[in-house]
N, C-alpha and C positions, 0 to 999 in steps of 0.2 A: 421413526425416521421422517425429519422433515424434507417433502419433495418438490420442490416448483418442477412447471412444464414451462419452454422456452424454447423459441425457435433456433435451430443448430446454426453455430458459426461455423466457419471454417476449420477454426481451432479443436473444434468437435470428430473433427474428422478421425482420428487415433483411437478417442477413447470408443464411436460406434464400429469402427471397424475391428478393435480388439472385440466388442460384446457379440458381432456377428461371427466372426473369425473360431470364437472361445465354445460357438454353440456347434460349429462342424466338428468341433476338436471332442466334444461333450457325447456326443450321438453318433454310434454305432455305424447305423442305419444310416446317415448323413457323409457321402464325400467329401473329402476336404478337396478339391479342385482348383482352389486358390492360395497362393501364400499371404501371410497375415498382412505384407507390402502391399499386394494387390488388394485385398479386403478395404483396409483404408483406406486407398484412390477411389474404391468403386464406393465406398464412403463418400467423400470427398467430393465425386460428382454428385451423388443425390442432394450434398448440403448445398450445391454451388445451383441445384433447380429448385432450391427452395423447397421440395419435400418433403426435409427432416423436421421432426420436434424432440430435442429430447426433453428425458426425465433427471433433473440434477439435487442430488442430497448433499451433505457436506461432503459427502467421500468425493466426490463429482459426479459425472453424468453415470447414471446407472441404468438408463434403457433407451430406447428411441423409438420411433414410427416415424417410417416415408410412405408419405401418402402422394400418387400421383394422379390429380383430380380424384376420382371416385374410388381408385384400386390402392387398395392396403399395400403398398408393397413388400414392407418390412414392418414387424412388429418381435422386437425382443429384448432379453431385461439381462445382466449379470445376473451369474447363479444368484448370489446374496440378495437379489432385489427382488426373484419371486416368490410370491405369495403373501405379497404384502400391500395389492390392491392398485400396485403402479402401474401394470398392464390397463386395467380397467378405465385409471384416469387418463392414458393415453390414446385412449380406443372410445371414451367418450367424448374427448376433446375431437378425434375426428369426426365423430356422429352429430357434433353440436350443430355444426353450420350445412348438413349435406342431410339432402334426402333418403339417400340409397349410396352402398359403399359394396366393393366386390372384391376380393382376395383369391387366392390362393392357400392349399394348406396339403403338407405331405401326407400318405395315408399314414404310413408310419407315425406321426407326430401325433398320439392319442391326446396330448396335453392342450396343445393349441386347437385338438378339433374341438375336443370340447369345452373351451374357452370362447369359441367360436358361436360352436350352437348355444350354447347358455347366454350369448349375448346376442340372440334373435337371429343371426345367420343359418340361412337354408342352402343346404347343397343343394346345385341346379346341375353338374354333369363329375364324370369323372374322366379319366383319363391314365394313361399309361406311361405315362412318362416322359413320353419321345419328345413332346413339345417345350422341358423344361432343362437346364442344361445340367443339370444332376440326373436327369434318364430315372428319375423316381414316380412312381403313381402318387398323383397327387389329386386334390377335390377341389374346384370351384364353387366357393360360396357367396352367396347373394344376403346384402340388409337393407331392409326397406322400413323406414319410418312410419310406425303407423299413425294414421291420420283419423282423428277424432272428428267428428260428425257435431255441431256445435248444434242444440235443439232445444 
């Protein structure tokens, strides 16, 4: 599958709010707390702050990341698109221009943690939930660039 990455248009709005939409629908463990109308507005503003990048194949867009400065906001792909290394090039595309980047990630979400930790993120606290609007425990991770010593 050939993938370019490209900054989200507007027109983007639908297809990342079905892929975010499709993963509450997907996981158990995951409330659906929004309708898929809503998912796409709340789409639709991240595209319109410029945070989105998606990932687009011929099918069309098949994943996305919002990144807002530092913090991952959103990282995820249609079923059919994982494990096919398009996470990776959307997670290195934010790594390229930034020193240190900080997310979010559900404890429940074995998959994304450790997508996470394999790609140099250290858990720095955890928490209980309360502070996220899914009421789920979730772990704050920290990346930092490591810096080569030139001698």
């Amino acid at each position: 599958m050939t993938v370019i990455l490209r900054p989200a248009r507007s027109t983007d709005a639908g297809a990342t709010g079905e892929i975010l939409h499709g993963f509450a629908r997907e996981h158990d463990w995951m409330p659906e707390l929004h309708s898929r109308a809503e998912t796409i507005a709340f789409c639709g503003r991240m595209i319109d702050q410029d945070w989105v990048t998606v990932a687009e194949s011929d099918d069309g867009v098949v994943g996305f990341l919002a990144l807002n400065g530092v913090e991952v906001h959103s990282l995820y792909l249609s079923a059919p698109a994982r494990g096919q290394g398009i996470g990776q090039r959307l997670l290195d595309h934010a790594k390229a221009e930034r020193s240190h980047l900080s997310l979010f990630a559900f404890q429940a979400n074995g998959g994304a943690r450790r997508f996470y930790e394999r790609n140099g993120f250290a858990e720095v606290a955890r928490s209980d939930g309360s502070d996220n609007d899914e009421n789920l425990p979730d772990i704050k991770y920290v990346w930092h660039r490591e810096e080569h010593a030139d001698g």
